[in-house]
C-alpha positions as CSV (number, residue, x, y, z in Angstrom):
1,X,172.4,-8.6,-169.9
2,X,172.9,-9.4,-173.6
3,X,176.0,-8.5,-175.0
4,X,176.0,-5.8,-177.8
5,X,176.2,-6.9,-181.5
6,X,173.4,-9.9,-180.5
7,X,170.7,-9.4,-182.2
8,X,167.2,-9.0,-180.2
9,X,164.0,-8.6,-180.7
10,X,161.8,-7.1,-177.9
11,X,159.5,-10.0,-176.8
12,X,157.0,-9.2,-173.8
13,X,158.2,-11.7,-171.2
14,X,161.4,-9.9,-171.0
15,X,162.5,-9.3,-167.7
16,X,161.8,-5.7,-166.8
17,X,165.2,-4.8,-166.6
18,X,166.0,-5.1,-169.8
19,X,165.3,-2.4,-172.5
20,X,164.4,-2.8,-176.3
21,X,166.6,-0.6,-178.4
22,X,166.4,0.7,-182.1
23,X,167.9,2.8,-184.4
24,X,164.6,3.6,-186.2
25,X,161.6,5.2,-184.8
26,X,158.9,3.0,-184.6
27,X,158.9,-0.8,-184.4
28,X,156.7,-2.9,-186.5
29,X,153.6,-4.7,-184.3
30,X,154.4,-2.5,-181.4
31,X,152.4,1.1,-180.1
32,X,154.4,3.5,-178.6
33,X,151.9,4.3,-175.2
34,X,154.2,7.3,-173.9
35,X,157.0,8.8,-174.8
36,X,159.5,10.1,-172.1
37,X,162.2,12.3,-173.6
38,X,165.9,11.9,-174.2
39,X,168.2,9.9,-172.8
40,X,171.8,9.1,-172.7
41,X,174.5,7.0,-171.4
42,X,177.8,8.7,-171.4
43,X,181.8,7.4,-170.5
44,X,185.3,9.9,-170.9
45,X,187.8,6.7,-171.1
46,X,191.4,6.6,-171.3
47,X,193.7,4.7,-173.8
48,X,195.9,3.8,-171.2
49,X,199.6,3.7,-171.2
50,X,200.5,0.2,-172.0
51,X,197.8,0.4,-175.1
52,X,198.7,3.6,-176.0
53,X,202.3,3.1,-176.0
54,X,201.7,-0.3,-178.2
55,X,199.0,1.1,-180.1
56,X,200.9,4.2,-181.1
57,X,203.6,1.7,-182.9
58,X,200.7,-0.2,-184.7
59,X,199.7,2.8,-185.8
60,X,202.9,4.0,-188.1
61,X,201.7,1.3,-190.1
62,X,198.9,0.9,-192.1
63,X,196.1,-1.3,-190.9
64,X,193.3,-1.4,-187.8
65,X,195.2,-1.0,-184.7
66,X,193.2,-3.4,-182.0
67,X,194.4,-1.6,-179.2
68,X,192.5,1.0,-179.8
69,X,189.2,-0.9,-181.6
70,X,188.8,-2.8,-178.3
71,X,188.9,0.1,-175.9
72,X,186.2,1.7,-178.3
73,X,183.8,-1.2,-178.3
74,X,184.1,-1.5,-174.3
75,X,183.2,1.8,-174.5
76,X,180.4,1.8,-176.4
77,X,179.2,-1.2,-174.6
78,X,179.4,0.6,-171.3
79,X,177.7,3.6,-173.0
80,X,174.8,1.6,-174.0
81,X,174.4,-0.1,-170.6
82,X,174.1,3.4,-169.1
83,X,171.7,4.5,-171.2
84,X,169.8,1.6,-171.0
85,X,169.8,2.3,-166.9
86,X,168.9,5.9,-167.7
87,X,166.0,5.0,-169.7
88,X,164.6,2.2,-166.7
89,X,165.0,5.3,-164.3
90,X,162.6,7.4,-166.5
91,X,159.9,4.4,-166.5
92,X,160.9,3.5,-170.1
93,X,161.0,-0.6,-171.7
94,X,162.8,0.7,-175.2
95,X,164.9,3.6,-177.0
96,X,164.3,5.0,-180.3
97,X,166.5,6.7,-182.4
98,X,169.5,5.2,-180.9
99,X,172.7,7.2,-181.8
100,X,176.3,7.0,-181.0
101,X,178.8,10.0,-181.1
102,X,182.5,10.6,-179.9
103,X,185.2,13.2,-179.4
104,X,188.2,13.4,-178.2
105,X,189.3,15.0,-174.7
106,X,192.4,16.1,-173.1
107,X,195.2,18.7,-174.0
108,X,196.7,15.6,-176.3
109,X,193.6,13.9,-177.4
110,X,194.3,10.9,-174.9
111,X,190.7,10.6,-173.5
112,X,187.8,10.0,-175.3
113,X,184.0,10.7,-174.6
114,X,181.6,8.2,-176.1
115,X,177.7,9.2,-175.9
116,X,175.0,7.1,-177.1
117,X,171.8,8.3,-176.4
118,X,168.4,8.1,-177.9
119,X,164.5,8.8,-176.6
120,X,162.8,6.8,-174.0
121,X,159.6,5.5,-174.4
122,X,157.1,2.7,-172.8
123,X,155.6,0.4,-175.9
124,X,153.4,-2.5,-175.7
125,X,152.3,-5.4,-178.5
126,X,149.6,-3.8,-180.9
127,X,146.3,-5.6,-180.1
């Protein structure tokens, strides 16, 4: 599977596990044959102690704090690849309208839920 941030463009021959993602809603030289409805790929992570704990000191000072940027993009990453798998169990080969939101969870704010979720469709090449 490709890792995020690598550009792709959706080419045919793809295996059929893979699935063509965009932001926008329609993707030049392609039809859209069927749409399926929404779907999503959802993970509730944890900091963890050790990051917490080493992030939390980072964070008194100004600045990105990379304890916490990496466990974001993990997330995200996993997020994508579950809505990816949500969209192959719907019959799907892309996902429109691809979005991304968070929040925090837990009494302290030590959990986070990161949803990225999007429409399911089956497109083919425009003849």
């Amino acid at each position: 599977m490709p890792r995020l941030g690598v550009s792709r463009r959706y080419d045919p021959t793809m295996t059929t596990d893979e699935v063509f993602m965009s932001t926008t809603f329609d993707i030049p030289g392609y039809q859209i044959d069927r749409q399926l409805g929404l779907c999503w790929g959802t993970l509730v992570r944890s900091v963890g102690f050790a990051k917490g704990f080493t992030g939390g000191f980072k964070a008194l000072s100004a600045g990105e704090v990379p304890q916490y940027t990496d466990v974001v993009n993990k997330a995200r990453e996993t997020a994508v690849e579950r809505l990816m798998e949500h969209a192959r169990a719907l019959g799907g080969n892309a996902v429109l309208g691809v979005r991304f939101d968070s929040s925090e969870m837990g009494s302290d704010g030590s959990m986070a839920e990161i949803l990225a979720y999007g429409t399911a469709v089956v497109i083919s090449a425009k003849a």
